[in-house]
DOTI-765481 format. One record per residue (C-alpha): chain; residue number from 1; x, y, z; residue in one letter. Coordinates in steps of 0.02 Angstrom, whole numbers, plus 50000, padded with zeros to 5 digits. Layout:
<node><ch>A</ch><i>NUM</i><X>X</X><Y>Y</Y><Z>Z</Z><aa>A</aa></node>
...
REM end
This chain:
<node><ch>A</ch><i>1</i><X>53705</X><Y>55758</Y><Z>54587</Z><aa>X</aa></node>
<node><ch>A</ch><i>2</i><X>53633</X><Y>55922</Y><Z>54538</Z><aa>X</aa></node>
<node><ch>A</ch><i>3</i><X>53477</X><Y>55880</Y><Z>54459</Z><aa>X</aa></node>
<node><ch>A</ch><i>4</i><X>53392</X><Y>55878</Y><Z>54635</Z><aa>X</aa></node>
<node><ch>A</ch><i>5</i><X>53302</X><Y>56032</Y><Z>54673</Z><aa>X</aa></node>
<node><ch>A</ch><i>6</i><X>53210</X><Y>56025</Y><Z>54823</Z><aa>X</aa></node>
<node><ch>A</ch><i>7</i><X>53154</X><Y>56193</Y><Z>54846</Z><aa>X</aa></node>
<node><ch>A</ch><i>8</i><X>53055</X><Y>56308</Y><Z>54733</Z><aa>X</aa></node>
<node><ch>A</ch><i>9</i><X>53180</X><Y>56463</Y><Z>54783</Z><aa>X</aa></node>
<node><ch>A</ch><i>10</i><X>53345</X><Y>56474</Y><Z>54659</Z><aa>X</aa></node>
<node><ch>A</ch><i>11</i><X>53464</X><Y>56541</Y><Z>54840</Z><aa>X</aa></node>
<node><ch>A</ch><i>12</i><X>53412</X><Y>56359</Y><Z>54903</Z><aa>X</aa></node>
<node><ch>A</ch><i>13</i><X>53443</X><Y>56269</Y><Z>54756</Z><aa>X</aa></node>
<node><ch>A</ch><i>14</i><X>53604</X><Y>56369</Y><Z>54724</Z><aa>X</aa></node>
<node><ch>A</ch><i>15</i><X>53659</X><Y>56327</Y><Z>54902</Z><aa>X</aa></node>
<node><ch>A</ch><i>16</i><X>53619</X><Y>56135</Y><Z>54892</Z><aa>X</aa></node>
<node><ch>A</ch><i>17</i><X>53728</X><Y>56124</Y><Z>54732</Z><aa>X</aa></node>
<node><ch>A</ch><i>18</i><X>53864</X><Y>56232</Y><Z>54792</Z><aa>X</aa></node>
<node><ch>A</ch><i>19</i><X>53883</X><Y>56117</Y><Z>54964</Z><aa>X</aa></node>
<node><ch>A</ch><i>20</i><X>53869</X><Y>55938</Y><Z>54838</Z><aa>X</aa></node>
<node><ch>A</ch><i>21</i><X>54002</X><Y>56036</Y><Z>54730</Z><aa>X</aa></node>
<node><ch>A</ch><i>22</i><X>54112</X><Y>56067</Y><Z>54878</Z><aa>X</aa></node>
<node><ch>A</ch><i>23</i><X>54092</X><Y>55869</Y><Z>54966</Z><aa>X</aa></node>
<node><ch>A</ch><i>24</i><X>54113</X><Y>55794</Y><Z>54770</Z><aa>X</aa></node>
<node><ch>A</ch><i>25</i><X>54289</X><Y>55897</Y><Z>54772</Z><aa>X</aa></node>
<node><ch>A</ch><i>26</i><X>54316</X><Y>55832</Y><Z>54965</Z><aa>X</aa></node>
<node><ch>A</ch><i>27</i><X>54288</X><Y>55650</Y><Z>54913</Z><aa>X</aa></node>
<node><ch>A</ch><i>28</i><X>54388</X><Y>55677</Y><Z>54759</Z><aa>X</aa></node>
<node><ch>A</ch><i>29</i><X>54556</X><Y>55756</Y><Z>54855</Z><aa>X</aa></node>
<node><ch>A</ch><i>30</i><X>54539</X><Y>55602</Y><Z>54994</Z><aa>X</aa></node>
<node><ch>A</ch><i>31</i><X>54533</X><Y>55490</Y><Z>54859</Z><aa>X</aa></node>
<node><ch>A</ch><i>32</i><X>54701</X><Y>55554</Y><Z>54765</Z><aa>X</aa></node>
<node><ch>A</ch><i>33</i><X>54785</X><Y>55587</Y><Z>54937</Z><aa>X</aa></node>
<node><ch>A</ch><i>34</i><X>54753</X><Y>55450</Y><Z>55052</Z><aa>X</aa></node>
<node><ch>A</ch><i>35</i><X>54683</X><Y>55307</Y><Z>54941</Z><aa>X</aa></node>
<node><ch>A</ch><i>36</i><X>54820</X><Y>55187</Y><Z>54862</Z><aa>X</aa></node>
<node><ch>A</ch><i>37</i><X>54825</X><Y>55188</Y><Z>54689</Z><aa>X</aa></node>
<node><ch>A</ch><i>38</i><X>54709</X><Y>55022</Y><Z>54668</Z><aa>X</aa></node>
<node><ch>A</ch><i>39</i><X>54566</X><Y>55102</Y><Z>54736</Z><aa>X</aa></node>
<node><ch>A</ch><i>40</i><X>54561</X><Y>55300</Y><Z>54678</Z><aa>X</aa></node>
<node><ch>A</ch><i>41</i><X>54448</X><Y>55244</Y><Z>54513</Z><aa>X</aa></node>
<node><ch>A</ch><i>42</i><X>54319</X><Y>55176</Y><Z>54679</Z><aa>X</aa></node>
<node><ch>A</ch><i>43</i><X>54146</X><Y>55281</Y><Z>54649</Z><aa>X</aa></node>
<node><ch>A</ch><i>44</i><X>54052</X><Y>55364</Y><Z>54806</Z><aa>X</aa></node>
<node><ch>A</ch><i>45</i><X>53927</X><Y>55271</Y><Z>54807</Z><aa>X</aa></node>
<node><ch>A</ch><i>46</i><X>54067</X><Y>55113</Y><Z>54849</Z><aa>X</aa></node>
<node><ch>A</ch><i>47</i><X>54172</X><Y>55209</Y><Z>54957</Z><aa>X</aa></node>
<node><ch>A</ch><i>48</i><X>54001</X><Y>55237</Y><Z>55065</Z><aa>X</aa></node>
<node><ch>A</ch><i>49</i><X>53940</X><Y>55068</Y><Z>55063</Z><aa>X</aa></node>
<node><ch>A</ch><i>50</i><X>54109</X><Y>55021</Y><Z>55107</Z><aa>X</aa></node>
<node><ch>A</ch><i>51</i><X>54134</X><Y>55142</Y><Z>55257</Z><aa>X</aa></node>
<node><ch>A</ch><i>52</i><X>53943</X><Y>55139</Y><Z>55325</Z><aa>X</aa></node>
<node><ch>A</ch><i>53</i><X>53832</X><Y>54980</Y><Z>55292</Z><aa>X</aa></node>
<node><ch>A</ch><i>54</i><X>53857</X><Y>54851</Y><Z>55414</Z><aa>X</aa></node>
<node><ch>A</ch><i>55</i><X>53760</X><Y>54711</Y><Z>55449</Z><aa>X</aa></node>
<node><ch>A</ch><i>56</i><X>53635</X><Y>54728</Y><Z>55580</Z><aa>X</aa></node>
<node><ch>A</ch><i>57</i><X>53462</X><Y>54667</Y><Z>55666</Z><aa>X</aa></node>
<node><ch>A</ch><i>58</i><X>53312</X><Y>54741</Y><Z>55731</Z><aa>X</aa></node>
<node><ch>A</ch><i>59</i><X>53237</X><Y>54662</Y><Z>55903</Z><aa>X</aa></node>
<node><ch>A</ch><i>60</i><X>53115</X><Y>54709</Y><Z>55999</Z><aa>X</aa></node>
<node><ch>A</ch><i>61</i><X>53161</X><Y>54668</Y><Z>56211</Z><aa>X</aa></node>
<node><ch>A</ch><i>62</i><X>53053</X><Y>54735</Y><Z>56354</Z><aa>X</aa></node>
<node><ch>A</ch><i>63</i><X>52965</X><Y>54851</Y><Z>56234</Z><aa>X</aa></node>
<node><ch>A</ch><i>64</i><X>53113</X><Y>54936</Y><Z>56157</Z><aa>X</aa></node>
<node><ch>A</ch><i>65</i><X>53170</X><Y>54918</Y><Z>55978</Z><aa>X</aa></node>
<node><ch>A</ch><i>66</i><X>53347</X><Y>54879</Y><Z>55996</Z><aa>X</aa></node>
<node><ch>A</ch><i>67</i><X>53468</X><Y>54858</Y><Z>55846</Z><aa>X</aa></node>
<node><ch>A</ch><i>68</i><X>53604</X><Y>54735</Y><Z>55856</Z><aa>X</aa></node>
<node><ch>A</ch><i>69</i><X>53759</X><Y>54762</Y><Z>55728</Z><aa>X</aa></node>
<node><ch>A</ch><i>70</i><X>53896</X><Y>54649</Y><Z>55686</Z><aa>X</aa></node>
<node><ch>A</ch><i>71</i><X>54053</X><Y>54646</Y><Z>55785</Z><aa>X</aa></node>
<node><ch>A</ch><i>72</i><X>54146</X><Y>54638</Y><Z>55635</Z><aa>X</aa></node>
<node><ch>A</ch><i>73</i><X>54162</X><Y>54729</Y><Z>55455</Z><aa>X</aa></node>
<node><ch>A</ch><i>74</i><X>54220</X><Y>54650</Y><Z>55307</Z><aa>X</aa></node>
<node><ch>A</ch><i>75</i><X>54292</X><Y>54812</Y><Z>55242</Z><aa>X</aa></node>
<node><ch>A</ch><i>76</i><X>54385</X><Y>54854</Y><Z>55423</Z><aa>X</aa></node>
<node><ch>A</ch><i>77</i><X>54555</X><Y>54869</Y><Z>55386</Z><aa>X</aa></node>
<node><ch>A</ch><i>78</i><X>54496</X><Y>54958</Y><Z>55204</Z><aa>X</aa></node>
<node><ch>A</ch><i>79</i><X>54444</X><Y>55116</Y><Z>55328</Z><aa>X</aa></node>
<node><ch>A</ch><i>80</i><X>54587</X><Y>55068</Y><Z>55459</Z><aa>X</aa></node>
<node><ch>A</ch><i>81</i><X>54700</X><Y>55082</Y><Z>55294</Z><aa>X</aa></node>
<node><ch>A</ch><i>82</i><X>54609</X><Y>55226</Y><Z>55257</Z><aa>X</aa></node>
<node><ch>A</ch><i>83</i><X>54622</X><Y>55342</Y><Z>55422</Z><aa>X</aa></node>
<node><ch>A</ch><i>84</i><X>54792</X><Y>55293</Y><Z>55433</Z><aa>X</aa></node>
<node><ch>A</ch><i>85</i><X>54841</X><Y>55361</Y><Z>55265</Z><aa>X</aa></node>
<node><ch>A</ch><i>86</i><X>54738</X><Y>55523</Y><Z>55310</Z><aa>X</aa></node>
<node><ch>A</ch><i>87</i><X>54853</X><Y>55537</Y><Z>55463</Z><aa>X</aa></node>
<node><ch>A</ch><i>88</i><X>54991</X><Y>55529</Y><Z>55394</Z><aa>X</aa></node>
<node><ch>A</ch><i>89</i><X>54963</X><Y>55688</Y><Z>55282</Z><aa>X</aa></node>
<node><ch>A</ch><i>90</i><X>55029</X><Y>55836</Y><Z>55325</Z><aa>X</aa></node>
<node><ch>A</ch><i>91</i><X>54934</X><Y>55989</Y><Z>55346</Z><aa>X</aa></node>
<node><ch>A</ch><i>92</i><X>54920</X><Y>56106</Y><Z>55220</Z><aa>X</aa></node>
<node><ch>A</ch><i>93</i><X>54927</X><Y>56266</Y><Z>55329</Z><aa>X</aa></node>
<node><ch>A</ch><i>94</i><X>55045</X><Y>56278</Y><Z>55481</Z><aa>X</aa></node>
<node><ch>A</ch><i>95</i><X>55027</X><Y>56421</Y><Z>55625</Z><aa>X</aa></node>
REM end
């Protein structure tokens, strides 16, 4: 996660690891707080491939690249589980 170093200036480099630092701790606290217990051990990498790949097509009609995804997930109700877990939380801060 941190060996990437885009930039040649140490304030950019310092920033990018500081913001993969803060979503790494993000990830983590979803993961202890809203994930049952089977899948907390799930890596990143999973939980993204779970949550954002779906199946899909390219076509090309009338000129226009048009991409066609599936009407279904096989993980679905993983996220539905998911969001509904992270609703039920309460908030940390009230007004």
């Amino acid at each position: 996660m941190y060996h990437k170093t885009n930039s040649h200036t140490f304030t950019a480099n310092a920033a990018r690891a500081t913001i993969s630092g803060i979503a790494y701790n993000l990830i983590a606290l979803m993961k202890l707080m809203a994930l049952p217990k089977e899948q907390r051990n799930t890596t990143i990498s999973t939980l993204r491939f779970q949550s954002f790949h779906v199946a899909g097509k390219l076509a090309r009609h009338a000129g226009k690249i048009i991409i066609h995804l599936a009407q279904s997930n096989v993980f679905s109700q993983q996220i539905e589980a998911l969001l509904a877990n992270i609703h039920t939380l309460s908030p940390l801060v009230t007004n």
